[in-house]
N, C-alpha and C positions, 0 to 999 in steps of 0.2 A: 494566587497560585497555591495549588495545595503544597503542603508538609515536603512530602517526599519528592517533588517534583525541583526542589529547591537544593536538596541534596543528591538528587539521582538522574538529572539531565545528563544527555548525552548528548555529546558537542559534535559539533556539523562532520567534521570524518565520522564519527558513529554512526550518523546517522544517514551520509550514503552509503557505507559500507553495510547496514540491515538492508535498506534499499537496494542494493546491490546482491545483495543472500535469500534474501525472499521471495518467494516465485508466485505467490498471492496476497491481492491484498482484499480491502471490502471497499466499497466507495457508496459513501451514502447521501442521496438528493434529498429534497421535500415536495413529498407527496402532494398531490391537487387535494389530498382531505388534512394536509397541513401534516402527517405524519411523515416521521422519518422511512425512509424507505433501503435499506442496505443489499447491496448486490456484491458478492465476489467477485474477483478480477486480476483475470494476469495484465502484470504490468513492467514497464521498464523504465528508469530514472537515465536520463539524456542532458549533462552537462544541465545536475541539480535539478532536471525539470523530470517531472513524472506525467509517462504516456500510458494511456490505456485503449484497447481496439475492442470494438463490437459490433455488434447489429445498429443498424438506424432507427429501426422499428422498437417498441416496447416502452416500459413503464419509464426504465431508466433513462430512456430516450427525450419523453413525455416532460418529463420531470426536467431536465436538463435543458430541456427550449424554454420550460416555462419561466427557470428560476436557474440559472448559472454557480451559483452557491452549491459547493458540496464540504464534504468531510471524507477526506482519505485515511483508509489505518491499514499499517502493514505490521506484524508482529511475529517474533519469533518465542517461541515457549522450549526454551531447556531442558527445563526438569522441575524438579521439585523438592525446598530445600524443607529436611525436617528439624525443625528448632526445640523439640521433647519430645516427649510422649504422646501430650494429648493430641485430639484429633485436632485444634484449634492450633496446635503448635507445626502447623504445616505452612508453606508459603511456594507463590510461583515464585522459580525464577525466569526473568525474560526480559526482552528490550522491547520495544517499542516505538512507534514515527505514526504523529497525527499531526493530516496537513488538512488546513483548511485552508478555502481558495475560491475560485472561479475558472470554472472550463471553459474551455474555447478547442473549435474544429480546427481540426489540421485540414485546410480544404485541396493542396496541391498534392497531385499524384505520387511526386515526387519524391514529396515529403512522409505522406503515407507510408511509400513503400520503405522509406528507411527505418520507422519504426518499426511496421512488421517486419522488418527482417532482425531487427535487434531484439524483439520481444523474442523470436523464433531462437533467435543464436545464443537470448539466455535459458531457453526454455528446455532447449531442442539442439545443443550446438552439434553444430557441421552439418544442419542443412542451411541449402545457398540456393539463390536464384528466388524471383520472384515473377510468378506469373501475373503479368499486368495488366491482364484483361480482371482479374478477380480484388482491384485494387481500388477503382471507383466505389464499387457497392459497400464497402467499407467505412465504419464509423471510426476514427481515429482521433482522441482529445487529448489536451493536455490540461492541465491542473496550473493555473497561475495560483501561484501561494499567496496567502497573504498573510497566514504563521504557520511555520513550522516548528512542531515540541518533540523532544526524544525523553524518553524516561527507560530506566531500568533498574532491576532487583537482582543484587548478585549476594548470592550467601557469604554467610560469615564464614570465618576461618575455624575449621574444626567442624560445621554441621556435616550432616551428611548429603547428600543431592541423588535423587532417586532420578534418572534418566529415561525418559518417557517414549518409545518410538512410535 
């Protein structure tokens, strides 16, 4: 385990509560040429479990029948803490959640429809209803873990933190 990961874990409340703050994250398969392949993605975390909805079709699709293995990261960036002058004396601050795991389909309708509506309600709140003819043709996974790491960089006392929107 690196250095800072030893001093700067974030412990399981931290790290639903970024989960919970983050309205994207990336999720990355392996590629049929064995490369990594990263895709954006909204998603929602469901009693510790993170869901993600999509098309059937596509690479990420491709990837995910072939080889169930991925890598999740949702991240949140701050600001920016300045520790002097130089341009080397700059640092992120931010949290961070990398989940590694195995997907698996939500295949009941049912089930579908309560994650889109929870994806929606944190995306989008106070839309309601689900049209459930539009809820078959939907790709909807979840991420079984198999580690979950939080890390983060919070400035010192006295830097200054430049606020980035």
């Amino acid at each position: 385990m690196q250095p800072n990961m030893l001093n700067n874990q974030l412990k399981d409340n931290e790290i639903a509560d970024l989960l919970d703050r983050c309205d994207v994250g990336a999720i990355s398969t392996i590629g049929e040429d064995g490369y990594p392949y990263s895709t954006p993605v909204n998603f929602v975390q469901i009693d510790g479990i993170v869901y993600i909805h999509g098309r059937r079709l596509g690479e990420k699709m491709d990837n995910i029948k072939r080889d169930p293995r991925v890598c999740f990261t949702a991240w949140e960036r701050i600001g920016y803490e300045h520790c002097g002058v130089a341009a080397c004396d700059t640092t992120t601050v931010y949290e961070s959640v990398v989940i590694k795991g195995d997907v698996e389909m939500v295949d009941d309708d049912e089930g579908k429809a309560r994650v889109l509506l929870a994806i929606v309600e944190k995306l989008v709140p106070g839309k309601t209803g689900m049209d459930m003819k539009k809820v078959p043709p939907t790709a909807v996974y979840r991420i079984k873990p198999v580690s979950v790491t939080g890390k983060f960089h919070r400035p010192m006392d006295g830097n200054d933190v430049r606020v980035r929107n």
